[in-house]
Backbone as a chain_set.jsonl record, in Angstrom:
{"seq": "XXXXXXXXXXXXXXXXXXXXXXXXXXXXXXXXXXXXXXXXXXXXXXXXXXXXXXXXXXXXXXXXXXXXXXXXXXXXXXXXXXX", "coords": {"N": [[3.589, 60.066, 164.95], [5.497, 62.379, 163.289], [8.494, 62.344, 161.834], [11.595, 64.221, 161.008], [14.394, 64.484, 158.663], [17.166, 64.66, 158.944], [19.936, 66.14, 156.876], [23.057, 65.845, 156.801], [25.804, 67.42, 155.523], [29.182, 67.286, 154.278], [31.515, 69.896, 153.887], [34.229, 70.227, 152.343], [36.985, 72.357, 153.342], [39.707, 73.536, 151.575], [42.705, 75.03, 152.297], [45.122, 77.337, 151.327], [48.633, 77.792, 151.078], [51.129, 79.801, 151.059], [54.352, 79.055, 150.153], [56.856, 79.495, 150.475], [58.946, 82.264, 150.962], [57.793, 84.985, 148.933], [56.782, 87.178, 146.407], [53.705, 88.507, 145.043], [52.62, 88.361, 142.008], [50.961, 87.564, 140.535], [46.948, 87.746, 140.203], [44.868, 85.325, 140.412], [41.767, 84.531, 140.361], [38.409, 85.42, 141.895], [37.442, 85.744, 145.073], [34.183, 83.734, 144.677], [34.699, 82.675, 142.666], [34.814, 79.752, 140.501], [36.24, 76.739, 140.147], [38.439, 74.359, 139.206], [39.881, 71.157, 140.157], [43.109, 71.647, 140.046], [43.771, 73.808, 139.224], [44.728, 77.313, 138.401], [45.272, 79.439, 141.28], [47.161, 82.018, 142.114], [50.088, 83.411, 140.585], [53.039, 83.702, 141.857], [55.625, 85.205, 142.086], [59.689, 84.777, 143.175], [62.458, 85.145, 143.602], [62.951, 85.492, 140.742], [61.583, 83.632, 139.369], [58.396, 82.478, 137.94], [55.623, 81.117, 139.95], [53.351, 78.877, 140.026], [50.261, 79.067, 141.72], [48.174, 76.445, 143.003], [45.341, 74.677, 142.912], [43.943, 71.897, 145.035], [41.683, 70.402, 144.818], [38.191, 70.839, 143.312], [36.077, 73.612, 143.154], [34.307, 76.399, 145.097], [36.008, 79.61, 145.805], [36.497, 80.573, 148.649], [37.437, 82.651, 150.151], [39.854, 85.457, 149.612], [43.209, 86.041, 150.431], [45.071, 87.847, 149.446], [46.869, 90.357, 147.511], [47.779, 91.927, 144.519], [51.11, 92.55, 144.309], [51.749, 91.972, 147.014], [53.84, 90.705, 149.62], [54.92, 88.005, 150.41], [55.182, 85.639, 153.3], [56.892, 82.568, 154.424], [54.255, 80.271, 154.878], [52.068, 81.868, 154.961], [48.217, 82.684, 154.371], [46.841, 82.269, 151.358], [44.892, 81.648, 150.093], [41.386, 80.462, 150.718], [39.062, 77.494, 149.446], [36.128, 76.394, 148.703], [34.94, 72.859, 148.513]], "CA": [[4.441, 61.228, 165.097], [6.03, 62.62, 161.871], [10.032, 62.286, 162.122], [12.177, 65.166, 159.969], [15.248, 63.634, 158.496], [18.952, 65.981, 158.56], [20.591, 65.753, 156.104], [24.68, 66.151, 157.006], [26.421, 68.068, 154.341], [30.046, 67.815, 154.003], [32.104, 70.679, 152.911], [35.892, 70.147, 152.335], [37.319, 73.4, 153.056], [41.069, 73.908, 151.156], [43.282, 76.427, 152.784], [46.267, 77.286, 150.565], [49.071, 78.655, 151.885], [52.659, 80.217, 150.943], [55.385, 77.429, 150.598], [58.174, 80.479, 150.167], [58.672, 84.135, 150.789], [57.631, 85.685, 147.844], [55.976, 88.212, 145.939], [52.074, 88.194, 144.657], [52.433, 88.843, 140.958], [49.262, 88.132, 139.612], [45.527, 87.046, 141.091], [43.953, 85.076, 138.814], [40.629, 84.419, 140.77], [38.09, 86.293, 143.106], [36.152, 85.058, 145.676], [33.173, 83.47, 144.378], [34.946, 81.859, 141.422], [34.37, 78.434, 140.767], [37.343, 76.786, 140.189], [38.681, 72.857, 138.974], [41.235, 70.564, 140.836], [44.11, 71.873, 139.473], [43.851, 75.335, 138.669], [45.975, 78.014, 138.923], [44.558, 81.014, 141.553], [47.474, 83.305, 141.815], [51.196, 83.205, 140.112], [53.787, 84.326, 142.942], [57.17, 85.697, 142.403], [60.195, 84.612, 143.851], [63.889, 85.329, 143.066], [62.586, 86.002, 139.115], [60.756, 82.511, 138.592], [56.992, 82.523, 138.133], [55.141, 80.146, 140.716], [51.992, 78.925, 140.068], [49.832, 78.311, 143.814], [47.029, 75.896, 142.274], [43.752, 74.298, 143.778], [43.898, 70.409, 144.656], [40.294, 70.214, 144.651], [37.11, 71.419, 142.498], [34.847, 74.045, 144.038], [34.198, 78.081, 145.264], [36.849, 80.18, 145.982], [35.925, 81.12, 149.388], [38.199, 83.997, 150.368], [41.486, 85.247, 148.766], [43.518, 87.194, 151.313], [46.195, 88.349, 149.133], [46.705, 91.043, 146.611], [48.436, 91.907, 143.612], [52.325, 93.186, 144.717], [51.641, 91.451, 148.453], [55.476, 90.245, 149.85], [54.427, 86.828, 151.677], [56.243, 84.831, 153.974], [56.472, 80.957, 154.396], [53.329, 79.915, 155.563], [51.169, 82.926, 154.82], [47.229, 82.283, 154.1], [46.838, 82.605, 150.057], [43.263, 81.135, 149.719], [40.635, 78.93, 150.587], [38.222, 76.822, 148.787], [35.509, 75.18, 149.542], [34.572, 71.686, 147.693]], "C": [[5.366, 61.307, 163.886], [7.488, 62.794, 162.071], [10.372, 63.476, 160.649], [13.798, 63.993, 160.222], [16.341, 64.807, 157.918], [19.678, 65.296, 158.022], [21.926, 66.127, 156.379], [25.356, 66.285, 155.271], [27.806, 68.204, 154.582], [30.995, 68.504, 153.388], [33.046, 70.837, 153.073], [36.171, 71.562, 152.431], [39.145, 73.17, 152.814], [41.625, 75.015, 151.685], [44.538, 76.089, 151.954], [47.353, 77.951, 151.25], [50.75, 78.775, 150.873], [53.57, 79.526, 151.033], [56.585, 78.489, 150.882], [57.874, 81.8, 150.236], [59.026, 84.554, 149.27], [56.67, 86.741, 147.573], [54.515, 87.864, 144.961], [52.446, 89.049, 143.409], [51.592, 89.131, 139.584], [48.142, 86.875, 140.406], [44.941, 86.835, 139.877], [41.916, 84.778, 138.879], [40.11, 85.599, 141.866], [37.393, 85.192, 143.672], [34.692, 85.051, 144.98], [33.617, 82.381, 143.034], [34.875, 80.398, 141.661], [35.568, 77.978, 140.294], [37.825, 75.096, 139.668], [39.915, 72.429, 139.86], [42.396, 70.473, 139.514], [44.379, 73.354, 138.538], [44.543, 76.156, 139.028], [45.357, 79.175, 139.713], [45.518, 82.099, 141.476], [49.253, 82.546, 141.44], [52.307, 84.057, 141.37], [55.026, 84.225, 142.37], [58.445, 85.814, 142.969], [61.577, 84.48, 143.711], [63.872, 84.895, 140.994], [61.981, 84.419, 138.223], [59.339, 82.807, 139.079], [56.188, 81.38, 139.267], [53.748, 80.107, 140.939], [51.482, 78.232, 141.448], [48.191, 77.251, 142.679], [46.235, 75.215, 143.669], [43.949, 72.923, 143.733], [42.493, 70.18, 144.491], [39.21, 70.912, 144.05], [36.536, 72.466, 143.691], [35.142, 75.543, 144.129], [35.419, 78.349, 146.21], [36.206, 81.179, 146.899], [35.962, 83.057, 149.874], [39.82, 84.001, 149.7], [42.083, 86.687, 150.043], [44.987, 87.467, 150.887], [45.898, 89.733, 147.548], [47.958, 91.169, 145.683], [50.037, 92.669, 144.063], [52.771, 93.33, 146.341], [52.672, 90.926, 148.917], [54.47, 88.949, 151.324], [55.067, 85.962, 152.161], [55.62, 83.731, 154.262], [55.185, 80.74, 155.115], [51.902, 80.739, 155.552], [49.839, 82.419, 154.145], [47.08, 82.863, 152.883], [45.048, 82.65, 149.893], [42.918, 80.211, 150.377], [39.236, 78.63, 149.702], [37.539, 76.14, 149.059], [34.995, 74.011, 148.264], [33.578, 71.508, 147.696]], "O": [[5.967, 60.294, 163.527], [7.621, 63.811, 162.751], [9.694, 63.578, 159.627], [14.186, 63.245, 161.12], [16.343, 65.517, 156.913], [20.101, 64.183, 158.334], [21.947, 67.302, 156.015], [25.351, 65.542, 154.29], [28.035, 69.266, 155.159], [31.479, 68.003, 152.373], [33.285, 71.63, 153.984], [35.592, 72.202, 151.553], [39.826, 72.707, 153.729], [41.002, 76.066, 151.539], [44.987, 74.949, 151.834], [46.994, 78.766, 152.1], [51.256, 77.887, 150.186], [53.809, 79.201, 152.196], [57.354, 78.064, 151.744], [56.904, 82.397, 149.77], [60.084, 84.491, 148.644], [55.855, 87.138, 148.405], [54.498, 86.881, 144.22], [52.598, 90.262, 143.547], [51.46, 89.864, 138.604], [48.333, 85.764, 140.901], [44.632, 87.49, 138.881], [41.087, 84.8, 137.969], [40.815, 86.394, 142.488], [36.925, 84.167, 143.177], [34.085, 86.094, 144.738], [32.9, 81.486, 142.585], [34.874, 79.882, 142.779], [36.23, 78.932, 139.887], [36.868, 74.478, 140.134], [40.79, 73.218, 140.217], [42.537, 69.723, 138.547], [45.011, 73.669, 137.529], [45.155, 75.936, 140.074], [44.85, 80.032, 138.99], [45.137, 83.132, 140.925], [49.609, 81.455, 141.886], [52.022, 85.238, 141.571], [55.493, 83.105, 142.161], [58.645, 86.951, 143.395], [61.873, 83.285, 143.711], [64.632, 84.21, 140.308], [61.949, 84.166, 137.019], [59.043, 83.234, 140.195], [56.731, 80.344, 138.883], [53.056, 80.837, 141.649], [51.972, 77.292, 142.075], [47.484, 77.733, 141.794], [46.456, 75.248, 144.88], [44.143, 72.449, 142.613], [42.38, 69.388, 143.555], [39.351, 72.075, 144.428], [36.547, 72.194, 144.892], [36.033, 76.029, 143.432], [35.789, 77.61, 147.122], [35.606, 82.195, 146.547], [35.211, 84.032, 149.922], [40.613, 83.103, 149.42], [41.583, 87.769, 150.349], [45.943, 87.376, 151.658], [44.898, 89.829, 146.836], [49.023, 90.628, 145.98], [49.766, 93.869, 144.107], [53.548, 94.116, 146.882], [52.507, 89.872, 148.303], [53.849, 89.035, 152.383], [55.705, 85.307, 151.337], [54.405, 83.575, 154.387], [55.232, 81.225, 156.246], [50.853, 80.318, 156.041], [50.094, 81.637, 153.229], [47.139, 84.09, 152.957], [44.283, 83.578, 149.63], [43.623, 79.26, 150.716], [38.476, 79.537, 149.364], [37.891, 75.13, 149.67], [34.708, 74.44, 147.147], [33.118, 70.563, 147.057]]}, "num_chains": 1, "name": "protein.A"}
C-alpha cells in the first residue's frame, strides 16, 4: 500500500499595528510586495514627527488596510505580512 507524505508548511503571519494616534502620510508598499526584516511599509504622522512602521520579518505583504491621509488610533491594523 503506497503511503503519501504531508508536508506541514509554516507561515509566520506579522500583523502590524498603530502604536499612536496618528496620521498615514505616506504608503510605501502594496500588497504583494516582497519586503526584508526591517523595512519601512508606511511613514505615519504624528504631532509633526515622521514615524517609520517597519517589518520585523522578511516576506509578502499580505494586506495593507490603510491609506494615504488615514487618522489611526492606538492599536489600529496597519499591515500584515506573511514570512
Amino acid at each position: 500500500m503506497g503511503g503519501r507524505t504531508v508536508e506541514e508548511v509554516l507561515v509566520v503571519v506579522e500583523e502590524i499595528h498603530a502604536e499612536m494616534v496618528s496620521s498615514v502620510w505616506k504608503v510605501l508598499v502594496q500588497p504583494g510586495s516582497e519586503v526584508a526584516a526591517g523595512d519601512t511599509l508606511v511613514i505615519l504622522e504624528s504631532m509633526k514627527m515622521e514615524i517609520p512602521v517597519l517589518t520585523e520579518q522578511a516576506g509578502t505583504v499580505r494586506e495593507l488596510h490603510v491609506v494615504e491621509g488615514e487618522v489611526l488610533q492606538e492599536g489600529d491594523l496597519i499591515a500584515t505580512v506573511d514570512g
